[in-house]
C-alpha positions in Angstrom: -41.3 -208.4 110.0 -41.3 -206.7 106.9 -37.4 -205.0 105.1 -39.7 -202.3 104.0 -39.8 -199.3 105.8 -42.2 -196.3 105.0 -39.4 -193.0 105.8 -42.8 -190.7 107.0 -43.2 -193.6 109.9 -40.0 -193.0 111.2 -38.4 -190.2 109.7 -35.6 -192.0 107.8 -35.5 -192.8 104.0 -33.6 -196.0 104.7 -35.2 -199.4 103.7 -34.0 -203.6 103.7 -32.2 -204.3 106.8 -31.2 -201.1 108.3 -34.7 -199.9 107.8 -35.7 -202.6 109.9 -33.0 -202.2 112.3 -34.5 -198.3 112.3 -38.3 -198.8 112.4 -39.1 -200.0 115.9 -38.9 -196.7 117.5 -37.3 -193.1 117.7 -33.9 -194.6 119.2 -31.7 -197.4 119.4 -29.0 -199.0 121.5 -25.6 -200.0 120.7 -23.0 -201.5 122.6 -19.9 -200.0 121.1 -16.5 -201.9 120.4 -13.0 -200.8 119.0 -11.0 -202.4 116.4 -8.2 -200.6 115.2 -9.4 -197.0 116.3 -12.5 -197.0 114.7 -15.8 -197.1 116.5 -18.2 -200.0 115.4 -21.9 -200.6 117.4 -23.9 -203.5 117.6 -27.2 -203.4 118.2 -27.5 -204.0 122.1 -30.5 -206.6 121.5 -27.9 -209.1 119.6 -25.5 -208.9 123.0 -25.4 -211.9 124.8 -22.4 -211.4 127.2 -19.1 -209.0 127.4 -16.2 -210.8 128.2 -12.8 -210.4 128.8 -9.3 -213.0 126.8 -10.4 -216.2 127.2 -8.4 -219.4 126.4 -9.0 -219.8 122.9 -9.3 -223.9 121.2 -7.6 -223.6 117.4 -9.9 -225.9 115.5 -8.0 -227.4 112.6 -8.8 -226.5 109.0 -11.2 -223.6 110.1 -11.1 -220.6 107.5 -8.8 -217.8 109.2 -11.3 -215.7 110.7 -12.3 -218.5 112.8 -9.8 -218.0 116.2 -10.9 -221.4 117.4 -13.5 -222.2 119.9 -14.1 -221.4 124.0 -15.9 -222.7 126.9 -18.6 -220.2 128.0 -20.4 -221.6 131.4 -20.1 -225.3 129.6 -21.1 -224.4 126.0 -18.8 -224.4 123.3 -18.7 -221.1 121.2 -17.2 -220.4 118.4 -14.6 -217.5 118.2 -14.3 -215.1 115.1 -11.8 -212.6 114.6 -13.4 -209.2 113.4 -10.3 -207.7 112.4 -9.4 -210.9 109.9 -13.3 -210.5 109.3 -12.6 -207.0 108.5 -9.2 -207.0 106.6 -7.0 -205.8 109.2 -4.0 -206.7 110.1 -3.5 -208.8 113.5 -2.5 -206.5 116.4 0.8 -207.1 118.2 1.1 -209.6 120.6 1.5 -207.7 123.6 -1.6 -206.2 122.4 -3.3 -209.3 121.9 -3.5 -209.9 125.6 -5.9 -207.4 126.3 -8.6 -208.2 123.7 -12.3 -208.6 125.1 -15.0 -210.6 123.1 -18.7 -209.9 122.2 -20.8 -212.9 122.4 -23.6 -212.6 120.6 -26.9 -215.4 119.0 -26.9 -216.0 115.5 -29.0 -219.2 114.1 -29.0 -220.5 117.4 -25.6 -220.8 118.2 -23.6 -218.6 120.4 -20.4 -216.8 118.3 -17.5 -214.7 120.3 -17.0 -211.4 118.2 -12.8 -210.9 119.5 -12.3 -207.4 119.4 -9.9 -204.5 120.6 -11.8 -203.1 123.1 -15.6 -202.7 124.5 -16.8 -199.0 125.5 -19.9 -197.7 126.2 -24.1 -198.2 125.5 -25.4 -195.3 123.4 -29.0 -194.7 122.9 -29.0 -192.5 119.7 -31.4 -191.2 117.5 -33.2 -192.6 114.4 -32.9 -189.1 112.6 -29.3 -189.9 112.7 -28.7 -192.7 111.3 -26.8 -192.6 108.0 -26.5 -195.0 104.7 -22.7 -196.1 104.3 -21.0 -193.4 102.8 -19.3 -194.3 99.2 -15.9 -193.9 100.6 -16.2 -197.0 103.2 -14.1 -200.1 102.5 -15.9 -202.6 100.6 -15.5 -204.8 103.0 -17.1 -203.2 105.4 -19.9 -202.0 103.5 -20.6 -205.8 103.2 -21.2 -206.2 106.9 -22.1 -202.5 108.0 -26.1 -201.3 108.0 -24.8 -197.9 107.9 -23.4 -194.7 110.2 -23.5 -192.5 113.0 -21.9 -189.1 113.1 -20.8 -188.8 116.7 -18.9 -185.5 117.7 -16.2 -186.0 114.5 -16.1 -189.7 114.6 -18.0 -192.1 112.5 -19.8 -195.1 114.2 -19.9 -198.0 111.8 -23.1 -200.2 112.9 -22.5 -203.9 112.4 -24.5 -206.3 110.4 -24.0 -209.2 112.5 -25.8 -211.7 111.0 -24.0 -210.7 107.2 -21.3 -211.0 109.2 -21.4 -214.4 110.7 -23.3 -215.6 107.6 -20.5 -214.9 105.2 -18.4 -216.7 107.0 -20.7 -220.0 106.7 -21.2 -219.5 103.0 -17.9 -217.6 101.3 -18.9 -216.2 98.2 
């Protein structure tokens, strides 16, 4: 699959990654997730399973967005932290409790995305779809493929692959 995408194909001027994300049709679907009050999506087709706090294994000397590791139906997955991922500080423990994960495929292995909270599938529209705006973290910038305007809040649409990658090679 080609990063190029022509914008009179699909009405968007977008183009590497996001443009690819964009060019398979008129819509897309995204599973979206909290983390700290702001609305992120993933691309549905990346979502392996929705689960809620699992046991969580600490594996020694992992960097610190690496929770640890779980069992999943008898395969060992590893767990990242998106807010660590993100730069956010941890939530309280109380909180904590009620995390859900996001498992999703990357290189053939099966990562748990912890996160705040899951919420709904939303089909929305190419046309839409925005470029980060210049005022985004730079942090997220590095692992978001851009924005959706959604009745006064922004949803943030994840990169997970960057996301995952940077963790296996820090720059």
């Amino acid at each position: 699959m080609s990063d190029n995408v022509n914008p009179q194909q699909d009405g968007n001027a977008t183009s590497g990654k996001a443009g690819t994300l964009l060019a398979e049709g008129k819509t897309k679907e995204f599973l979206t997730i909290e983390i700290q009050g702001q609305m992120f999506g993933i691309p549905i087709l990346q979502v392996q399973d929705v689960l809620g706090e699992l046991k969580v294994t600490r594996i020694p000397l992992a960097p610190p967005q690496v929770s640890g590791s779980l069992n999943l139906r008898g395969r060992i997955v590893t767990a990242i932290d998106v807010r660590k991922c993100l730069g956010l500080p941890p939530l309280e423990e109380a909180e904590a409790a009620t995390r859900m994960s996001v498992v999703v495929n990357y290189d053939d292995e099966l990562y748990s995305l912890i996160i705040d909270c899951v919420g709904d599938v939303l089909t929305l529209h190419n046309k839409d779809f925005e470029a980060n705006p210049a005022t985004l973290d730079l942090i997220w910038k590095s692992v978001s493929l851009g924005v959706y305007r959604l009745d006064g809040r922004i949803l943030v649409v994840l990169d997970v692959p960057k996301l995952l990658s940077s963790l296996q090679h820090p720059n």
